[in-house]
N, C-alpha and C positions, 0 to 999 in steps of 0.2 A: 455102568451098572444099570440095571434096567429096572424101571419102576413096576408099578402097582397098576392095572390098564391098559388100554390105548392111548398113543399119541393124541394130542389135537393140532389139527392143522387148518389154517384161515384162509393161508394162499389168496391173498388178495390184488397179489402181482409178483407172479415166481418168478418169472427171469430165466424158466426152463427153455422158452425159446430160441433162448442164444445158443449157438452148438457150443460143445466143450470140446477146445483145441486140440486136447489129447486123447479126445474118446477113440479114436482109431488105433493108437499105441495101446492105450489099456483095455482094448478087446469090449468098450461097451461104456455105456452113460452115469456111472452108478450114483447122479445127484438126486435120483427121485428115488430109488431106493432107500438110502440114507435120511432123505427127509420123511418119508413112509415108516421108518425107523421107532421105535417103541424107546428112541433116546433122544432127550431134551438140546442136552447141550451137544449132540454130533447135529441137529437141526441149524444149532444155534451158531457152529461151525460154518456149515454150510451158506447160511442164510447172511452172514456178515461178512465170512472171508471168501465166498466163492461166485454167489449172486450180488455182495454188493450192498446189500439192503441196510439201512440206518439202525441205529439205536433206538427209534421214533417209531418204526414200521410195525406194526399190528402185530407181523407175525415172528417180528427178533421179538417183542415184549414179551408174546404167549412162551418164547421157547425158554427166554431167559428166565421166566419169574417160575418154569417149572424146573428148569433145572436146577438155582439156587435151595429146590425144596427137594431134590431128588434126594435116592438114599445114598447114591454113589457121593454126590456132593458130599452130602453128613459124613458119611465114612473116612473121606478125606481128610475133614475138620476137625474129625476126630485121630487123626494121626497126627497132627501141629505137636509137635515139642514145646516143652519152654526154653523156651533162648537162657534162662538163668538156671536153670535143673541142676547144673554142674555134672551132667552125664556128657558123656561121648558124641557129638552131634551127627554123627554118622560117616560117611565115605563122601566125597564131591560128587562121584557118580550114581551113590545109593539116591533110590527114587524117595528114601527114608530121610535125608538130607533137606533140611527146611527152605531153602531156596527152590531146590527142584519140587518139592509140594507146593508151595506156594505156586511157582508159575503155571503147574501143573492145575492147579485150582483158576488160575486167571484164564489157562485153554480150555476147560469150561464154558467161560462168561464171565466168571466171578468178579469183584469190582473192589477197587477201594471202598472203605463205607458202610460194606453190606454186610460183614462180621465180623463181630467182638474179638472172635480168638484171634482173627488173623491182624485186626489194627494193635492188640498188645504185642503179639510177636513180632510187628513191624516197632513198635515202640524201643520192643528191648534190641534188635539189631542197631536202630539210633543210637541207642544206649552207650553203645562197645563200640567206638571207634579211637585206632590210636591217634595221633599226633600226627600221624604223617598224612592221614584224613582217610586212612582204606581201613574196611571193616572187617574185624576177625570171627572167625571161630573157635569151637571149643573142642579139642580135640589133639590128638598124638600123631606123629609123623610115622612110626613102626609101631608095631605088636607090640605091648610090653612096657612100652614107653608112657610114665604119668601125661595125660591131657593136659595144655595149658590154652588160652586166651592166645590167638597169632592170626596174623594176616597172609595167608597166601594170595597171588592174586586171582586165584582161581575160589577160593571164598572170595576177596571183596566184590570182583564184577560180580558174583550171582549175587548176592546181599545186592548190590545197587543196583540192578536188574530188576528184583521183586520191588524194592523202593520207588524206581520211577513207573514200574506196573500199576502200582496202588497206589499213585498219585499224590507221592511224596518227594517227587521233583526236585518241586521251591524250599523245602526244610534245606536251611543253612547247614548241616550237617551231611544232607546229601550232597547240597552243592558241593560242598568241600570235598568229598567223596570223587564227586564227576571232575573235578580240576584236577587230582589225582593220576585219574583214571588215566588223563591225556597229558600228565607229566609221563606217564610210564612207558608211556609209547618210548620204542628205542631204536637204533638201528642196528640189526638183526647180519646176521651172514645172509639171510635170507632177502632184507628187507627192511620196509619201517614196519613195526608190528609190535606187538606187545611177547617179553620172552619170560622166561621163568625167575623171580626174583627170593631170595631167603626167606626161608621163616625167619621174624624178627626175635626170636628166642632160643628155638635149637637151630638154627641155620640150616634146617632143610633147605633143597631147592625144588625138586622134584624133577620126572626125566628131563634126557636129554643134552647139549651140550651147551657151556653157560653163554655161549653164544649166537644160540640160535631161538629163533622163536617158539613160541609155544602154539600148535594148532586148537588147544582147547581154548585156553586163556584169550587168543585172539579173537576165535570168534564169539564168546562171552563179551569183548568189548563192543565189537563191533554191534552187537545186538544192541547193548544198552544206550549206544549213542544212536541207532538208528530207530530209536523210540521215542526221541527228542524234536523238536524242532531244527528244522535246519540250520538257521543263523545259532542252535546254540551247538552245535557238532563239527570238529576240527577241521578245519577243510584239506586235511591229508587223508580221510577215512577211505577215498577211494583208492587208493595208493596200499594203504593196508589190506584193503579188499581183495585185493592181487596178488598179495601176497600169501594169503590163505590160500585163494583158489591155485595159485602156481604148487602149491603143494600136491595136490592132484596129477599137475602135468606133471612132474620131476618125481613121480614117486618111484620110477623105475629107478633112479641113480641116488635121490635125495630122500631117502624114508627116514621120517624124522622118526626117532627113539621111541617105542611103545606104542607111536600110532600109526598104525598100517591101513593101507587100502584095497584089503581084499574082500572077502566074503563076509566076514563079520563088520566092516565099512560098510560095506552097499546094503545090510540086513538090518532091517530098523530094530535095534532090541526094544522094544514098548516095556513102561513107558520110554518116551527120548528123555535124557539125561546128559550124554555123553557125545565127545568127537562122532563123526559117520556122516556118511551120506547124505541121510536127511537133516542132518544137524547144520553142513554145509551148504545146503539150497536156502533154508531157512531162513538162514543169516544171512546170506551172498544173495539173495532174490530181494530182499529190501533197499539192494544198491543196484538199479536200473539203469545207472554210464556205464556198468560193465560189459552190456551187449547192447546198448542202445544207445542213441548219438552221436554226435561227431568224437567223443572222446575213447568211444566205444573199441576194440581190439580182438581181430580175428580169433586168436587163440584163446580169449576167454571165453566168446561167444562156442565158440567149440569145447573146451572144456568143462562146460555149464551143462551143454545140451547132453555131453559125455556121462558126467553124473545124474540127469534126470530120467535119461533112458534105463542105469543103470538100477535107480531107484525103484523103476516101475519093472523091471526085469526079476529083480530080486527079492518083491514084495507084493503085488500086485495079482489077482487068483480070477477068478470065472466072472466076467459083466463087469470088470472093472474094479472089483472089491478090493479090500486090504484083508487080506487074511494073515495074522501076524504068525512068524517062525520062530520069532527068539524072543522073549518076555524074562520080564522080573520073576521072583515068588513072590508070593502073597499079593496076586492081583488077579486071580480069577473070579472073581467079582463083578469084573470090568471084561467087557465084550473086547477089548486090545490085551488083556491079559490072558486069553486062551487060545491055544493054538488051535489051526485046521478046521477054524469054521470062522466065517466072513464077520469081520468089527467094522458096524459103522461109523463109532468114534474116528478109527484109525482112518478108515476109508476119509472121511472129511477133513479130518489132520493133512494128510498125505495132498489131496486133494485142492488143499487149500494154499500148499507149499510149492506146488506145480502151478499154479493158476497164477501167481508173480508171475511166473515165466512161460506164459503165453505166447511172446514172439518166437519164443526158441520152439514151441512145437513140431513142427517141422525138420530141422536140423536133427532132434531128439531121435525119432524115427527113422532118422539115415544110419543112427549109431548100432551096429551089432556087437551089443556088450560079450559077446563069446570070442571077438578076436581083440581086446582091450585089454591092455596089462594090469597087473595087480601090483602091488611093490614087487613081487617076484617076477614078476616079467612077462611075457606075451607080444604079441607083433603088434598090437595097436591099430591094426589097418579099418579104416571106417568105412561100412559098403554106402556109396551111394545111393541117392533114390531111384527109384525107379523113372523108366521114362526120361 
């Protein structure tokens, strides 16, 4: 959402002079546009996830302390639910859904500490945890059905997602949560991963087959553990990591249940909320043995660069921009909630999801996503570079 004025910008050491790896795939530079940007926190993207720059630096401070006062911020804070309301807490994928707000406010800048509404809402998620240490929500499995208190696992990773965001880690009830997290890992027809387990009340389970993994639910863990320190994250996570991404490779034969990998995959619906594309660089870009190392494997490396080409094919508009195609309602407000004209939010989101994967640049732009299958099929054949 865009404020009241012009930007300020300090640039005390931009870091514009390093080229960006992928400016040749996405047709242009678009980091100095975006920081030129009449928007706090896409600067604020840019300036920590893309240059690099510290918490400390002159010019994340200016962007952060404007964007915490922006109107779009307020606006958000002002959609926080009460975790205790006894109302319907919305869909997993509704952008409406207090987790996905919450981290939605942390790709901001936003911070443990710095707002009252969001440390009570984190208070009352503490609050509701079963016995078995995974945190529920409030809410029905069909239409129709009374709402009750239950843990899917696709509620507790987000709840313990927004939890280690905001810097409630160490609370004895998260930990309990995170010990959980990595009992639930299983093995899958697929793999080790995390798969779809009951609701602890009406036994839902949600899609799919009870033996196969879940691509949402997995990569929600993988996130939450890859926000951690290393010594305290399972040292199987890159083994699950593989497992997600082989989802990708295997979609022509193996499309798992409701989640496909075609054109609504590869088309970021803004806000991101849900499985896709970008959801999958996201998380899979924070585990660097998957194309990098001696541990490293050809096919991932290829399948990585497969979806990043794919990303920037199906999203990416004039000079590099993000010009979003599929959005929420009730986000036009937000420069990523309107179609057919360039978001620098999105642009620095997007931008910042590619820039993990740097090495893969190269390989990306061999990829011609017009002969790449979709779960329905296609030849898959990848045109090499040129020369």
């Amino acid at each position: 959402m865009e404020r009241e004025g012009g930007p300020r910008i300090l640039w005390s050491r931009s870091g514009l002079e390093r080229p960006l790896p992928w400016a040749g795939q996405l047709g242009g530079d678009p980091r100095q546009w975006v920081l030129s940007a009449d928007d706090p926190a896409a600067r604020w993207v840019i300036l920590t996830g893309v240059l690099g720059r510290t918490t400390e630096d002159l010019d994340v401070v200016s962007a952060h302390r404007e964007a915490l006062t922006d109107v779009g911020t307020a606006d958000l804070l002002g959609r926080l639910p009460d975790w205790e309301g006894g109302d319907r807490l919305s869909g997993h994928n509704s952008p409406a859904f207090a987790p996905n707000l919450l981290n939605l406010l942390a790709d901001l800048g936003v911070r443990g500490g710095e707002d009252a509404g969001i440390e009570r809402l984190l208070d009352q998620m503490l609050a509701h945890q079963e016995p078995t240490g995974r945190f529920p929500s409030f809410g029905a499995p069909r239409g129709g059905e009374a709402p009750v208190w239950g843990a899917l696992l696709c509620d507790s990773h987000a709840i313990l997602e927004v939890l280690v965001r905001y810097g409630r880690a160490d609370d004895p009830r998260t930990r309990a949560g995170l010990d959980r997290l990595a009992v639930d890992l299983a093995d899958t027809a697929q793999g080790r991963a995390w798969p779809c387990v009951p609701h602890p009340v009406h036994g839902f389970r949600g899609p799919g087959r009870k033996g196969d993994f879940c691509p949402q639910v997995t990569l929600q863990g993988l996130r939450v553990f890859a926000r951690l320190p290393e010594d305290q994250r399972p040292p199987e996570l890159i083994r699950v990591a593989r497992v997600a991404l082989r989802a990708w490779r295997m979609r022509g034969t193996e499309k798992p249940y409701m989640f496909g990998h075609g054109k609504a995959f590869k088309t970021v619906k803004w806000p991101v909320t849900w499985y896709g594309a970008y959801a999958m660089l996201d998380t899979l870009g924070r585990f660097p043995a998957l194309w990098r190392g001696a541990a490293a494997e050809e096919e991932d490396r290829s399948a990585l660069a497969e979806l990043a080409a794919c990303l920037i094919a199906y999203n990416v508009g004039a000079g590099g921009t993000v010009v979003p195609r599929s959005v929420y309602q009730g986000w036009a407000g937000f420069s990523f909630g309107r179609k057919r004209e360039p978001s620098p939010l999105a642009t620095a989101w997007l931008l910042k999801v590619l820039c993990r994967l740097d090495d893969l640049a190269p390989e990306a732009a061999a990829v011609d996503v017009r002969r790449l299958p979709s779960s329905k099929g296609g030849t898959g054949t990848v045109v090499p570079p040129p020369g």
